[in-house]
C-alpha positions as CSV (number, residue, x, y, z in Angstrom):
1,X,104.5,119.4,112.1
2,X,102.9,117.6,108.8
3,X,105.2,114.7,107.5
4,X,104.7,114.8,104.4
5,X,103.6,111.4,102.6
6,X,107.1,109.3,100.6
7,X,106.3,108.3,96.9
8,X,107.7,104.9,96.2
9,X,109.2,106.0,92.4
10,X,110.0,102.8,90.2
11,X,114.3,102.4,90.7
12,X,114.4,101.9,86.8
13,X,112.7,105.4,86.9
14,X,115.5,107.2,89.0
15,X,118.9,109.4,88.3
16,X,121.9,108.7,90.3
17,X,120.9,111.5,92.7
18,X,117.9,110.5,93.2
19,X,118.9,106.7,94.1
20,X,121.4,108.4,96.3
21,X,118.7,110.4,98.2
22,X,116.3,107.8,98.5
23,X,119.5,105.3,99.7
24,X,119.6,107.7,102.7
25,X,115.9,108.1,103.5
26,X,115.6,104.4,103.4
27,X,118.9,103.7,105.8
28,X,117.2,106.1,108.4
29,X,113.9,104.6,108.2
30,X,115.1,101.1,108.5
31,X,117.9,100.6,110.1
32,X,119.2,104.0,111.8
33,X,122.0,104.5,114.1
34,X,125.6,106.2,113.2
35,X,127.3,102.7,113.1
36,X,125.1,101.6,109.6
37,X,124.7,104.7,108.4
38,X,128.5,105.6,108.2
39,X,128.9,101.5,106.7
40,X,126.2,102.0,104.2
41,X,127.5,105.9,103.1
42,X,131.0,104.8,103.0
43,X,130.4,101.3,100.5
44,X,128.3,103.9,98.4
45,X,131.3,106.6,98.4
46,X,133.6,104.5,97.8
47,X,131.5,102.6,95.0
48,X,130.7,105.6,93.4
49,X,134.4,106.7,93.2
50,X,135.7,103.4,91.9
51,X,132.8,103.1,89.3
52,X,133.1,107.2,88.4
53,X,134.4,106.5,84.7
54,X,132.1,103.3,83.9
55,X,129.1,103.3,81.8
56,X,126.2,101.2,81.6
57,X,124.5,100.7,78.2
58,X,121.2,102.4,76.9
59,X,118.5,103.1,79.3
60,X,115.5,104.7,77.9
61,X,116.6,107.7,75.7
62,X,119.7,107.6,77.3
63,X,123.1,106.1,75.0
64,X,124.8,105.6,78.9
65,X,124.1,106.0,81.8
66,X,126.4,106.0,85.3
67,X,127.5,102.9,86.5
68,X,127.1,103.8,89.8
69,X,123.0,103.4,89.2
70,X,123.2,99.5,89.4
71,X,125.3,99.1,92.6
72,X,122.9,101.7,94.1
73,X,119.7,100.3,92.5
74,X,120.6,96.4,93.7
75,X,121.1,97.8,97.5
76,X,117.9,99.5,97.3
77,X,115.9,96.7,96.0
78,X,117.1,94.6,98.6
79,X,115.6,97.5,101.2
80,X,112.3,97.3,100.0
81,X,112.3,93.4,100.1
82,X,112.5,94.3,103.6
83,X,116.8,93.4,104.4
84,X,117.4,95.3,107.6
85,X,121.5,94.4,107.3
86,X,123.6,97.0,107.1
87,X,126.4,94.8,106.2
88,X,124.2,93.1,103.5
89,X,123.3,96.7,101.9
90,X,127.0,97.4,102.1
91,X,128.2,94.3,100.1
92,X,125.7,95.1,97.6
93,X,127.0,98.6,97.0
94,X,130.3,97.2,96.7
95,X,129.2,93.8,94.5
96,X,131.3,94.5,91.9
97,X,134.7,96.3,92.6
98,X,136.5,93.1,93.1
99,X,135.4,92.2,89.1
100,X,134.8,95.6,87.8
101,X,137.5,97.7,89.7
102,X,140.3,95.9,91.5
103,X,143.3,97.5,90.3
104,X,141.5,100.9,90.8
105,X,140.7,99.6,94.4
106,X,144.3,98.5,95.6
107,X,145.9,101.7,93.9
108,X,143.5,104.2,96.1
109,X,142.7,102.4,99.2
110,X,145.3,99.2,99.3
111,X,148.5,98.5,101.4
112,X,151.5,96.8,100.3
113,X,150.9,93.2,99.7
114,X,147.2,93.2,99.8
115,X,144.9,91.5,97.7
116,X,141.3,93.1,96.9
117,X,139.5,91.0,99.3
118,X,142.3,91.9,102.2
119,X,141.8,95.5,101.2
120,X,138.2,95.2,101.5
121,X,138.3,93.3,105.0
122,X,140.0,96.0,106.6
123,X,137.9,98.9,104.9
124,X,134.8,96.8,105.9
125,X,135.2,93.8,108.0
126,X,135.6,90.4,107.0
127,X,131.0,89.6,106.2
128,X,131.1,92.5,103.8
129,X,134.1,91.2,101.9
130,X,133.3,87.6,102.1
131,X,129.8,88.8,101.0
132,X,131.2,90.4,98.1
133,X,133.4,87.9,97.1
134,X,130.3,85.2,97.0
135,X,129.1,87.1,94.2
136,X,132.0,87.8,92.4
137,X,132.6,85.3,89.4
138,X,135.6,83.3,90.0
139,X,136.9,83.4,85.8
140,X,139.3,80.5,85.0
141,X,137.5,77.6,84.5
142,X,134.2,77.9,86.1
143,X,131.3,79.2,84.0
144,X,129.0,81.6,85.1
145,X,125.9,78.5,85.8
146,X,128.6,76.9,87.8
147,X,129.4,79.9,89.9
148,X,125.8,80.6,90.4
149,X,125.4,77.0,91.4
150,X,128.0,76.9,94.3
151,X,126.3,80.3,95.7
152,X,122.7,78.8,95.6
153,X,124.0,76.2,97.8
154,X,126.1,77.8,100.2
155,X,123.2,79.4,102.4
156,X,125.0,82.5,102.3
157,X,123.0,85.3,102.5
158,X,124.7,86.9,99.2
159,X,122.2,85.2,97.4
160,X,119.8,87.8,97.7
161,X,122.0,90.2,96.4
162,X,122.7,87.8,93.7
163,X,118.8,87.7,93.0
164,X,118.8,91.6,93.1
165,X,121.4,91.9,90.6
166,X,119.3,89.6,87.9
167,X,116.8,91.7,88.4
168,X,118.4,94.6,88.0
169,X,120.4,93.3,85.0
170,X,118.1,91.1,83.3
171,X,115.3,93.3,84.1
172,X,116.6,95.4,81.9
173,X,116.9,93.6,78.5
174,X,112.9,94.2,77.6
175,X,114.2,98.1,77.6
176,X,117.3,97.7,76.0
177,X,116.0,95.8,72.7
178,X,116.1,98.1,69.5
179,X,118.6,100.6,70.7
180,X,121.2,99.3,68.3
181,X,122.7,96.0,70.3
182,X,119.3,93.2,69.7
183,X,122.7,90.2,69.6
184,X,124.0,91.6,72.9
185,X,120.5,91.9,74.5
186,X,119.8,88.0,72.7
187,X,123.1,86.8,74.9
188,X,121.8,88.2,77.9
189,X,118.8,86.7,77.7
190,X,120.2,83.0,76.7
191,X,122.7,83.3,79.8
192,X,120.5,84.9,82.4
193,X,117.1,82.3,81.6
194,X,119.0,79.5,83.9
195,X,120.5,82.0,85.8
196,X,117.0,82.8,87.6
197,X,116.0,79.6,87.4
198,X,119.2,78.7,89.9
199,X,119.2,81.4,91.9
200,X,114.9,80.7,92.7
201,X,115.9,77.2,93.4
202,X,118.5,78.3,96.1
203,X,116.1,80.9,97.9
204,X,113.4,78.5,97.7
205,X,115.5,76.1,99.9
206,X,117.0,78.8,102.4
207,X,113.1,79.4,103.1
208,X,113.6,77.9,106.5
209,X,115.3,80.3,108.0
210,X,112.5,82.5,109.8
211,X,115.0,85.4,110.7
212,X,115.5,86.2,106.7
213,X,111.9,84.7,105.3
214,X,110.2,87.9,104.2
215,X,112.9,89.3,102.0
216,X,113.5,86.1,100.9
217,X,110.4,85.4,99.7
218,X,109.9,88.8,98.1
219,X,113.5,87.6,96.2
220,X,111.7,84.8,95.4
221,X,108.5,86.5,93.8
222,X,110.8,88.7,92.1
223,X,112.5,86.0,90.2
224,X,109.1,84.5,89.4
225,X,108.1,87.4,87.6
226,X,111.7,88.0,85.7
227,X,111.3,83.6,84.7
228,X,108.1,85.0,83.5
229,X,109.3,87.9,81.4
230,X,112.7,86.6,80.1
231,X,110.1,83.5,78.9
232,X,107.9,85.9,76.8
233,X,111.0,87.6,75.4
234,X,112.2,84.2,74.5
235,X,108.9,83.4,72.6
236,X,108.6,86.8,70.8
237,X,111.7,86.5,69.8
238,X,111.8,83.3,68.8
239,X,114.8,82.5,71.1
240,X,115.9,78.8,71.7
């Protein structure tokens, strides 16, 4: 039998069923066994269903796109940075229903008296929600730099998805510029500049840690490379 060869297609470059697909082909390739494959289909199920009526803002020729696309595109990245956590990929799927989707969350999947994170934990055990919760800004009276600041120096392994998500997100404002919102995309980039820059700092010092030292360095090279870009878009810009 000929295996036919996998194409490694740019994330940015992929529909939502195509990030789906390629979700599952990296799941059995990496980590398989019915235990993370059932974890990692069932945060993307229930991500999908709780993010259904969200948009996300231009992308290419496209006015919106699915929401869904982020969650799945900030797990994936984390695969090929080489995470072999199933729990990890999980979080990251779910990274943003306690902000994004909380009351949708309690009113399909929540018991009486529970709080999003208690829903979670019993949907997916305690890491995944306390994962998800690291990432999750706090509101009230801590800014976004501060949040960002406590998670860089927990040690907690949600940094990575952290890093994932700037990518992801800040990645993104290069492609978005001239599609109608230049003072949104200008915002972005003023808040997300120092964002990197603290989230490198963290995975620079977790670097000791041999068990999680090639995905985080590819974090790390990755949020080299956005510094790099979100600078140049600064200077041609002539942002301050």
């Amino acid at each position: 039998m000929t295996t036919l060869p996998t194409t490694r297609i740019p994330l940015k470059q992929m529909d939502s069923a195509l990030l789906v697909f390629e979700l599952e082909r990296e799941i059995q390739r990496l980590m398989p066994g019915t235990a993370n494959t059932e974890l990692v289909t069932g945060a993307a199920a229930t991500a999908s269903f709780l993010h259904r009526d969200q948009t996300r803002f231009v992308r290419g020729d496209l006015p919106r796109v699915p929401y869904i696309e982020h969650p799945l595109r900030v797990a994936l990245r984390l695969l090929r940075w080489g995470v072999t956590d199933a729990e990890l990929i999980a979080a990251a799927l779910l990274h943003d229903v306690i902000e994004d989707c909380s009351e949708g969350l309690l009113a399909a999947f929540g018991l009486a008296g529970e709080d999003p994170l208690d829903c979670l934990t019993r949907l997916y055990g305690r890491r995944v929600a306390l994962l998800v919760a690291a990432v999750t800004n706090p509101g009230g009276s801590t800014s976004y730099e501060e949040h960002l600041a406590v998670l860089a120096s927990s040690g907690s392994r949600a940094l990575l998805i952290k890093a994932s998500d700037l990518k992801d997100n800040a990645g993104s404002i290069r492609h978005q510029l001239g599609h109608g919102q230049d003072s949104r995309m200008y915002r972005m980039l003023f808040k997300y500049m120092p964002a990197v820059e603290i989230v490198a700092k963290g995975l620079r010092s977790s670097l000791c840690c041999p068990a999680t030292q090639q995905c985080t360095m590819a974090a790390i090279a990755a949020m080299e490379d956005l510094s790099h870009d979100l600078a140049a878009l600064s200077t041609e810009h002539g942002i301050d």
